[in-house]
Each structure stands twice: as C-alpha cells, then as structure tokens.
N, C-alpha and C positions, 0 to 999 in steps of 0.2 A: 722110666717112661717106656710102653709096649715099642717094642724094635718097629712093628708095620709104623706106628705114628712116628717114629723118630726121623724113622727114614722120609714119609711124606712130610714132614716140615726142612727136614734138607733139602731134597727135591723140590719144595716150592718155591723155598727162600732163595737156593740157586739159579732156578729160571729166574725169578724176578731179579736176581741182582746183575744176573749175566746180562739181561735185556735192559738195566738199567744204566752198566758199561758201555752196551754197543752202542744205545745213544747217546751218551754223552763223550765218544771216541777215546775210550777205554783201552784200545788194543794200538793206539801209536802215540808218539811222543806233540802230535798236534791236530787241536781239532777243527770243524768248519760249524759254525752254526749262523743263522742270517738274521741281518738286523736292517731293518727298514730294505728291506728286500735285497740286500748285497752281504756277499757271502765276507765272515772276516774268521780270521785263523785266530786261533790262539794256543800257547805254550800249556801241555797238562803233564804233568810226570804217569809217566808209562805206568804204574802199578797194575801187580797181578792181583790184587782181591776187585770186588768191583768198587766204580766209585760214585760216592752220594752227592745228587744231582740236587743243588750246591748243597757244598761243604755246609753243616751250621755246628752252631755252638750245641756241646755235649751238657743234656741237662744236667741240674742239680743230683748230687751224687754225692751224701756223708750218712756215712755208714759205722759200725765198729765191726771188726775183722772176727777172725774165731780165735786170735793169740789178744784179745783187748785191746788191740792198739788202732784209734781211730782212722778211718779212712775220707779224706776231703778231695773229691777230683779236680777241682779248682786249684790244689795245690800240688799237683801233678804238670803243670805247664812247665814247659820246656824242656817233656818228654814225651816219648811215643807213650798212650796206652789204650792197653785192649782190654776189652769190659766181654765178658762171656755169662751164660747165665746158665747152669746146674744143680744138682742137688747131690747126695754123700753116697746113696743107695744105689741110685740110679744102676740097671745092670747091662748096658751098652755104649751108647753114645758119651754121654757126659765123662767117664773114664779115657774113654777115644780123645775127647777134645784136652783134658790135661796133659796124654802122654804126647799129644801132637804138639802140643805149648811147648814141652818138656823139649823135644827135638828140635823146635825150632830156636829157643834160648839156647841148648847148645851148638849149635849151627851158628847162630850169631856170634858166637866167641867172643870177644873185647867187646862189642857193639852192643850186647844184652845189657852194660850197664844205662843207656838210652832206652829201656823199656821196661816198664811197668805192667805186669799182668793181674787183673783185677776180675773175681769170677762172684757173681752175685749170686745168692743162694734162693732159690725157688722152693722151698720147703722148711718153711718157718716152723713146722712140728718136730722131724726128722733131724735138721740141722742144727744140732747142738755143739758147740764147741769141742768137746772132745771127740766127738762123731767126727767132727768134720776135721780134725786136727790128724785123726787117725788116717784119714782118708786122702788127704794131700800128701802127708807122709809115706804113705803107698805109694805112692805116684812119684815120689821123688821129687816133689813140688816145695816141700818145706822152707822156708826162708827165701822160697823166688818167687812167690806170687800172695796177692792177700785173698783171701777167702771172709767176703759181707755177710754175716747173718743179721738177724734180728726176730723180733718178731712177727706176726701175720697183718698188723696195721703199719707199721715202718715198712716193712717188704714189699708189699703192696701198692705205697704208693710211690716208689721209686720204679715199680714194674710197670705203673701207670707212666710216668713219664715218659719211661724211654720203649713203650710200646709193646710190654712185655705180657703174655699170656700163659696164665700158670693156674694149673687147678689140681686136685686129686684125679685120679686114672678113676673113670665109670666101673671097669670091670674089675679093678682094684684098687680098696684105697689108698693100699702102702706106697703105691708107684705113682707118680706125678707126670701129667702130662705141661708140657711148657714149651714155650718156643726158644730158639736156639742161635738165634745169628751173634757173630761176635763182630761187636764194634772196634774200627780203628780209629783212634781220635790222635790228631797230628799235636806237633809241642803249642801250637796257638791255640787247644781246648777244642779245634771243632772235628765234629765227626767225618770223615775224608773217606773213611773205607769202610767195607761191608764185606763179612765171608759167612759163610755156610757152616753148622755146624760141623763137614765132612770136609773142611779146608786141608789144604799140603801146606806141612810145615815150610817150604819153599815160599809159599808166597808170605809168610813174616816177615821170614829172611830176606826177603826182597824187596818189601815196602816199608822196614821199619828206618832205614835211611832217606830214605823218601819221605814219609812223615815226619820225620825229625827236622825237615826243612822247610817246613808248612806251619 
C-alpha cells in the first residue's frame, strides 16, 4: 500500500477511534452516561486502545492459515485475540504492524500465552502460502501468530463482514490498498477494542489482561 494512503487510513481510523473513546469514557476507570434524564455511573476497565461503543460479538471468522491448519474464531473463546488485516509485499505499514505484535508478545512475557494473533490476508493473488510463510518468518512471527489466506471470493467475504476495504493500488497493481485497524476481541468473543494501524506495543500489553476478563 502507497505510504501517503497508509498513513491517511491511520490518521482516520485514529481520530474516529479516539473520539469514539472520549465518548464512551475511555480515559478513566468510570463512566457517566443519562438515562431518563439522570446521570448513572458505571464500572469500564481503563484501556489504552480505544473502546467499541458497545462491545458486540466478533463476526464469523474460518479460514485456513498459510501452514494448512484451519482457523475457527469461535474456538478462540477464553482468549484475548487480535484480528489485523495485511498482505506479504506490502513495503511499509503492514511489516510495522507485525514487528509491533512481535514486541508486544514479548513484553507480555508469561501473559502471551492468553493471546492469539490472527492477521487476515488482503491479497488473495499475492498471498500464497509460502510467500506468506517467508514473510512472517522475517518477522520473527513464526509459530506465534496465524496468517488467513484463501482465495478472492472467501477473502472477500470475511472482509465484508467485518468491514474491511481492500483493492489493487490505481497507480499500481502490485501494491494493495486496504484498511487497517486491528480488532481486540475479549475471551467472551466480543469486539471490546479498536487500534490504529500505527498502534504502541504498550497498549497490548496493557489491554490484553483486561480483555481476558471480559
């Protein structure tokens, strides 16, 4: 994806997620919102990514990986996971977003084994298993994260579900433009958090015990 657009779908998606935090009192451990005109408080865990105004359940999501082995997100309950969406070539961002995974799984220490990293692949032509085996391999990512391929009508409409926009770059076709945000979905399956693809490993390490209590 061209760096100007990668950058303007970070920059958009973190304005809307940050504004979608301060409403819902994202920045303290209690919020105020009114119900029949009186104000009532209630308990939200402090997280630093922002949080989805309500929580819902994470769509349908079965896939196979780039090592063959099937992926069912429904049988992910009773762990944190984060759903990301990139491609192998990519020459910016989507490398950024593995080696920030990367940092943050080590930062978690003990606590990594509570989270699942799940990155869907946006380039059903490009993304071929051993492309893509090479390329998490770079990264240091091997055997701690799954990597969804498939083809361009399975790809597709798992991108449709979960709101995902992915085409060939206009000014080239080899590069893919797509959107970017990584989902946090708590151990009860529902989506709870939302980050940018230009996220701080800090904020995992911060919200993945949070979500695991959700």
């Amino acid at each position: 994806m061209p760096r100007r657009l990668h950058l303007l779908l970070a920059a958009v998606l973190s304005v809307a997620l940050v504004s979608g935090a301060a409403a819902c009192g994202g920045g303290g451990n209690k919020k105020q919102s009114v119900a029949n005109g009186q104000k009532v408080s209630s308990s939200m865990p402090d997280y630093a990514g922002a949080v989805a105004t309500p929580p819902k359940p994470a769509p349908a999501l079965r896939l196979t990986d780039s090592t063959g082995r099937p992926f069912d997100i429904v049988q992910q309950r009773g762990k944190v996971v984060l759903v990301t969406w990139v491609y192998s070539h990519c020459p910016d961002v989507c490398p950024l977003i593995l080696s920030n995974l990367k940092v943050a799984l080590t930062k978690l220490g003990s606590k990594a084994k509570d989270l699942s990293i799940v990155a869907v692949s946006t380039d059903p032509v490009g993304d071929k298993p051993k492309v893509v085996n090479k390329f998490v391999a770079a990264h240091g990512m091997a055997g701690r994260m799954q990597y969804l391929v498939g083809d361009k009508g399975t790809l597709g409409a798992a991108w449709k579900r979960w709101g995902i926009v992915a085409a060939p770059a206009a000014s080239n076709p080899d590069l893919v433009e797509h959107s970017a945000p990584i989902y946090g979905i708590s151990a009860s399956g529902k989506i709870t958090t939302l980050y940018p693809a230009n996220f701080k490993p800090e904020q995992i390490v911060h919200d993945v015990p949070l979500l695991l209590q959700q």
